[in-house]
VODRENVO-469722 format. One record per residue (C-alpha): residue number from 1; residue in one letter; x, y, z. Coordinates in steps of 0.1 Angstrom, whole numbers. Each point is the difference from the previous one (the first is absolute). Layout:
<sites>
  pos  code   east  north     up
  NUM     a      X      Y      Z
...
</sites>
This chain:
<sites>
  pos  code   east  north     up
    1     x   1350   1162   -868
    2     x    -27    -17     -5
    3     x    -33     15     -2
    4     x    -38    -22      5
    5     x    -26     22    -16
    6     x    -38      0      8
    7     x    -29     13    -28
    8     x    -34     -9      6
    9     x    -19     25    -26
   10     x      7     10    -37
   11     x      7     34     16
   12     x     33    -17     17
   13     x     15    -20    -28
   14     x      5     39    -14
   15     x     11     15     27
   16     x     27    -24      7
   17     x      9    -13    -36
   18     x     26     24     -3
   19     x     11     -3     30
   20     x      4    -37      1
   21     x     22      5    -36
   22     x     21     31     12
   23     x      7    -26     32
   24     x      8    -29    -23
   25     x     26     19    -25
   26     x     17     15     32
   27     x     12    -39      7
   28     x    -35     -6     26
   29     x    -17    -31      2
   30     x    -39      8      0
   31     x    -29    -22      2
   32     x    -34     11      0
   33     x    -26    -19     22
   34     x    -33     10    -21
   35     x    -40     -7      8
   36     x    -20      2    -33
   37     x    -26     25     -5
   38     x    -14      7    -30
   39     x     31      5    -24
   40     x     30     -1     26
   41     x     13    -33    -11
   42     x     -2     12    -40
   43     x     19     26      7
   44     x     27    -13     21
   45     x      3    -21    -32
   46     x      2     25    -24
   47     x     24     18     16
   48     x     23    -29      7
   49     x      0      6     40
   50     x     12    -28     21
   51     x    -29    -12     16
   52     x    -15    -30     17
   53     x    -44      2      4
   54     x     -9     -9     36
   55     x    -37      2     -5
   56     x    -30     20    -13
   57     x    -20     27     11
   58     x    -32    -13     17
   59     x    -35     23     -4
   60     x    -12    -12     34
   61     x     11     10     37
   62     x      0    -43     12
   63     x     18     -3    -32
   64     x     26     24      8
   65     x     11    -12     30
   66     x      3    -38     -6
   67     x     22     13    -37
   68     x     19     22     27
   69     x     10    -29     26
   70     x     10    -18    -39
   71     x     18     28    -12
   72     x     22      3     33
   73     x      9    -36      4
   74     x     11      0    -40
   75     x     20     36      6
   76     x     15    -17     28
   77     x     14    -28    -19
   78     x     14     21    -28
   79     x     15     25     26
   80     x     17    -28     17
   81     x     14    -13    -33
   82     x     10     39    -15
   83     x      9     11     35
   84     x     -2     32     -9
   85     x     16     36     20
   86     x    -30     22     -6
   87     x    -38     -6     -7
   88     x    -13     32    -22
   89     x    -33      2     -7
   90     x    -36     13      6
   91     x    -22     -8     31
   92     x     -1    -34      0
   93     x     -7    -22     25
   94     x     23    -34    -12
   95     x     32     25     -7
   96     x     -2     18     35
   97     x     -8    -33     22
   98     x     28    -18    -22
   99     x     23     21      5
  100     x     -2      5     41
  101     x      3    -38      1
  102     x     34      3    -22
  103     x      9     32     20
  104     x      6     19    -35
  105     x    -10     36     -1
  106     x    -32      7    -17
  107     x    -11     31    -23
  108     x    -34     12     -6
  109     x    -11     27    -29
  110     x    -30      4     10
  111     x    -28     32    -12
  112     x    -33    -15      8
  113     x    -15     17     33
  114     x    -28    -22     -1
  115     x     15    -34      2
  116     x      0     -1     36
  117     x     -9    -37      7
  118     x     32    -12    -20
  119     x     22     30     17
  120     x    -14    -14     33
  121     x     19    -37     -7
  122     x     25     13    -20
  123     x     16     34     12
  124     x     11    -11     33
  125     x     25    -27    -18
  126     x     15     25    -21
  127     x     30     20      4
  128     x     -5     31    -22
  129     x    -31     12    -18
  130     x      3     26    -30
  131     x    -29     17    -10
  132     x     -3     35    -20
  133     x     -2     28     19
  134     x    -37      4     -5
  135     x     -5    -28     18
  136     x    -27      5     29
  137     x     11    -20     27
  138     x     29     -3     23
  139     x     21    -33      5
  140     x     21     18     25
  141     x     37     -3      2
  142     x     -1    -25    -34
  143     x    -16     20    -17
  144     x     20     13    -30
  145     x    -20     24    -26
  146     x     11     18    -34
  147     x    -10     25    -18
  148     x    -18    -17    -32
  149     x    -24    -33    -10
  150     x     11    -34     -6
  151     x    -14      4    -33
  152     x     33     16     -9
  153     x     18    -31      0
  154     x    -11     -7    -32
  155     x    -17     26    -21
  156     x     30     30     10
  157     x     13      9    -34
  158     x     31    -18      6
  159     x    -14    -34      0
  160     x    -33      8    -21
  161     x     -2      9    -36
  162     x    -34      4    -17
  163     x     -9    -26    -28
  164     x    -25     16    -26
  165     x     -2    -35    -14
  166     x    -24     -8     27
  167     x    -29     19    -22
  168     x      4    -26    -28
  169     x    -24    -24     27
  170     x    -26     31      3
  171     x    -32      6    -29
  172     x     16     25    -24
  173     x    -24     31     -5
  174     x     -5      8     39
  175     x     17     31     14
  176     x     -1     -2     36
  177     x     10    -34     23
  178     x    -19     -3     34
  179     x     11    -29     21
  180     x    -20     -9     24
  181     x     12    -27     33
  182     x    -28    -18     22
  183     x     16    -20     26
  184     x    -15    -33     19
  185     x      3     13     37
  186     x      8    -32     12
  187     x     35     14     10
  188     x      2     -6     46
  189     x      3     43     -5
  190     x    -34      6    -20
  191     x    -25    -12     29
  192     x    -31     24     -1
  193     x     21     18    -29
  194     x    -17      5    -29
  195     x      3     22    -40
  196     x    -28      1    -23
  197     x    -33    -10      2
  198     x    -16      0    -37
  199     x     31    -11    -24
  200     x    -21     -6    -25
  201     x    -10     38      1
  202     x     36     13      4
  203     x      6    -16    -33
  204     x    -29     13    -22
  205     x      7     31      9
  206     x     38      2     -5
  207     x     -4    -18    -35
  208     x    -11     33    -15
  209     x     34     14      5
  210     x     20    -29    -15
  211     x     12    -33      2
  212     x     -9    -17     33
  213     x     29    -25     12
  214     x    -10    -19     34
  215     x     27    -16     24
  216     x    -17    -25     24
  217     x      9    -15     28
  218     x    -40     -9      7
  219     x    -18    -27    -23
  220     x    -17     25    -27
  221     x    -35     -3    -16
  222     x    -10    -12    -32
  223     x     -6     38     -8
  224     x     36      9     12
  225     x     21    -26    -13
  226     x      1     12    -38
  227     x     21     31     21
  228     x     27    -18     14
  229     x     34      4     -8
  230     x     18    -22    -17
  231     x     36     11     -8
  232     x     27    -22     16
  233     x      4     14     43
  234     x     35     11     -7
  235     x    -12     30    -23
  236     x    -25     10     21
  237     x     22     32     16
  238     x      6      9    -37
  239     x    -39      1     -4
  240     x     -6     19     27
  241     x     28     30    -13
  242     x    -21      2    -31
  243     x    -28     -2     16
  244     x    -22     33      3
  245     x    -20     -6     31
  246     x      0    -28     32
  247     x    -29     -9     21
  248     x      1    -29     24
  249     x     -1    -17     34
  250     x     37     -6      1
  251     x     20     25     16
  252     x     33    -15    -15
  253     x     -9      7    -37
  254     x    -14     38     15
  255     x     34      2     12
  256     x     15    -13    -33
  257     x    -16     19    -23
  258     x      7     31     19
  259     x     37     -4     -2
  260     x     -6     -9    -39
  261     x    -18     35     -6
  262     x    -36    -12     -1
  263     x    -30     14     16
  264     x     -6    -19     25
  265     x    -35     -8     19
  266     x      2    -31     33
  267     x    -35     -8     11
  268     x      5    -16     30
  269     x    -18      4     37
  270     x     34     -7     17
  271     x     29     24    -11
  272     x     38     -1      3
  273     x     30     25      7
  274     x     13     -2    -34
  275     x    -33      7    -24
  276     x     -6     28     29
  277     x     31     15     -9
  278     x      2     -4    -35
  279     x    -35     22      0
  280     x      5     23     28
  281     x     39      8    -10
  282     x      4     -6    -38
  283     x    -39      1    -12
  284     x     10    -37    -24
  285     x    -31    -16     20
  286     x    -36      4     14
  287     x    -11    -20     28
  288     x    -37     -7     10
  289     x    -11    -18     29
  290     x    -33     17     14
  291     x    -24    -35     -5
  292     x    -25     21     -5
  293     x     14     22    -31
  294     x     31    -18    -13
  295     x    -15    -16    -29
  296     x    -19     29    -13
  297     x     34     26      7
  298     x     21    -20    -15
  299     x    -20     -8    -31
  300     x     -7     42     -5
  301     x     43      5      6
  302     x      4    -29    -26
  303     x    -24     15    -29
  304     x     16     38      9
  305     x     33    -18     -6
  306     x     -7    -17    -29
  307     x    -17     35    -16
  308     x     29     19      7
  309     x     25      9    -29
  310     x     31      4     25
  311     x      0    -25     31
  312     x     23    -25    -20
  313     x     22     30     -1
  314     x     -6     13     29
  315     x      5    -33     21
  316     x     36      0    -24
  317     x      9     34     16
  318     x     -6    -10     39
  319     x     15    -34     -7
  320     x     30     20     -8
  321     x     -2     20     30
  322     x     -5    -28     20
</sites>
């Protein structure tokens, strides 16, 4: 069989990498259509994934559209030349319209309510949608759901083993890791959506606790950019399993670090099915929304986390459970 894959996010390359390779040593041909954002195209090298770049993301909405119309005529051209029996992939707009035209079934994993403008142009061209079973919305009769997070794909046990060896990148002498995300909001999902609103605060105040490490998506002040990490993308999940406390924008890395047995904190005024879950059925996250209190709740939870003795081990105990 032969299988076209679409990954338009970090977040995709790892849900699908093993996949893709599982497909490939069970005699599959797979190619991966891919649109760059941030580290997507270093990864796909560095895990050796079949994969041809058909553009990069765009930070504005006029932008988007004119790389979209791109993106479709090139994932036409490669489709016609692969010809492949199934497009798998997430939500995006060149896979589902490219495969109606071909008449090739289409599937979606999809677990991002608020997407809605790129569900509206891409749903309707897609055969079957997988979500988790958290999901809060109803695709109708295409609608498939599980019971877990896509996050499991690549951090269950059986395909993730913890590197201490990440540590050797961190100061010696500091004896709790905070890693903190700030995303750009430029995503078509993030309109009026916003996380913190004094980063430069957030970060004095965690500092007392231990070593700040910041992930950003968002162009960081001269102040802020002494924070950033700096180990190599691939490790990152290793980081964040040794990591003693997350606080950030992005609801992926919540959801990550949750399954990885660390306390967890997403600051976001838009939520999801998944981080709601993970908090209101497995306590492995926090979620603030309220515009009006989120930074302030969420900066209290984070010190009362990073003050306890036991929440490492306690998060180890309900990541067992869960």
């Amino acid at each position: 069989m032969k299988i076209l894959v679409g990954v338009a996010h970090p977040k995709h390359v790892h849900i699908f990498k093993n996949f893709t390779k599982i497909m490939i040593e069970k005699g599959h041909d797979v190619r991966i259509v891919a649109v760059d954002k941030e580290v997507t195209e270093h990864l796909l090298r560095q895990y050796n994934l079949p994969y041809i770049l058909i553009g990069k993301n765009q930070p504005t909405l006029p932008r988007k559209c004119i790389s979209m119309i791109k993106r479709e005529l090139l994932t036409l051209k490669i489709a016609k030349k692969f010809n492949p029996d199934i497009f798998v992939g997430r939500a995006l707009p060149e896979l589902a319209h490219v495969s109606a035209i071909m008449k090739k079934p289409f599937i979606v994993f999809e677990d991002t309510e608020i997407a809605r403008t790129v569900h509206k142009i891409t749903m309707p061209f897609s055969d079957y949608i997988v979500t988790p079973l958290c999901y809060q919305g109803d695709f109708g009769r295409k609608h498939i759901r599980f019971n877990g997070y896509f996050e499991l794909a690549y951090l269950h046990p059986n395909y993730f083993k913890p590197d201490p060896s990440v540590l050797d990148y961190l100061e010696s002498g500091r004896d709790k890791i905070i890693i903190v995300r700030f995303v750009s909001w430029k995503a078509c999902h993030d309109v009026n959506d916003y996380g913190f609103t004094n980063k430069e605060n957030i970060i004095k105040c965690l500092e007392q606790y231990g070593q700040v490490l910041i992930t950003s998506e968002a162009e960081l002040s001269e102040d802020l950019e002494k924070y950033k990490i700096t180990i190599p993308p691939e490790k990152i999940h290793h980081l964040l399993y040794f990591a003693d406390l997350y606080i950030g924008e992005s609801a992926t890395i919540a959801a990550e670090c949750a399954v990885l047995g660390t306390p967890s904190i997403f600051v976001s005024t838009s939520r999801r099915g998944y981080t709601d879950e993970l908090e209101s059925k497995y306590g492995l996250i926090y979620n603030f929304s309220n515009p009006k209190t989120m930074q302030k709740s969420a900066l209290e939870k984070a010190v009362e986390l990073l003050v306890s003795r036991s929440a490492k081990r306690e998060w180890k105990k309900r990541e067992q459970k869960y």
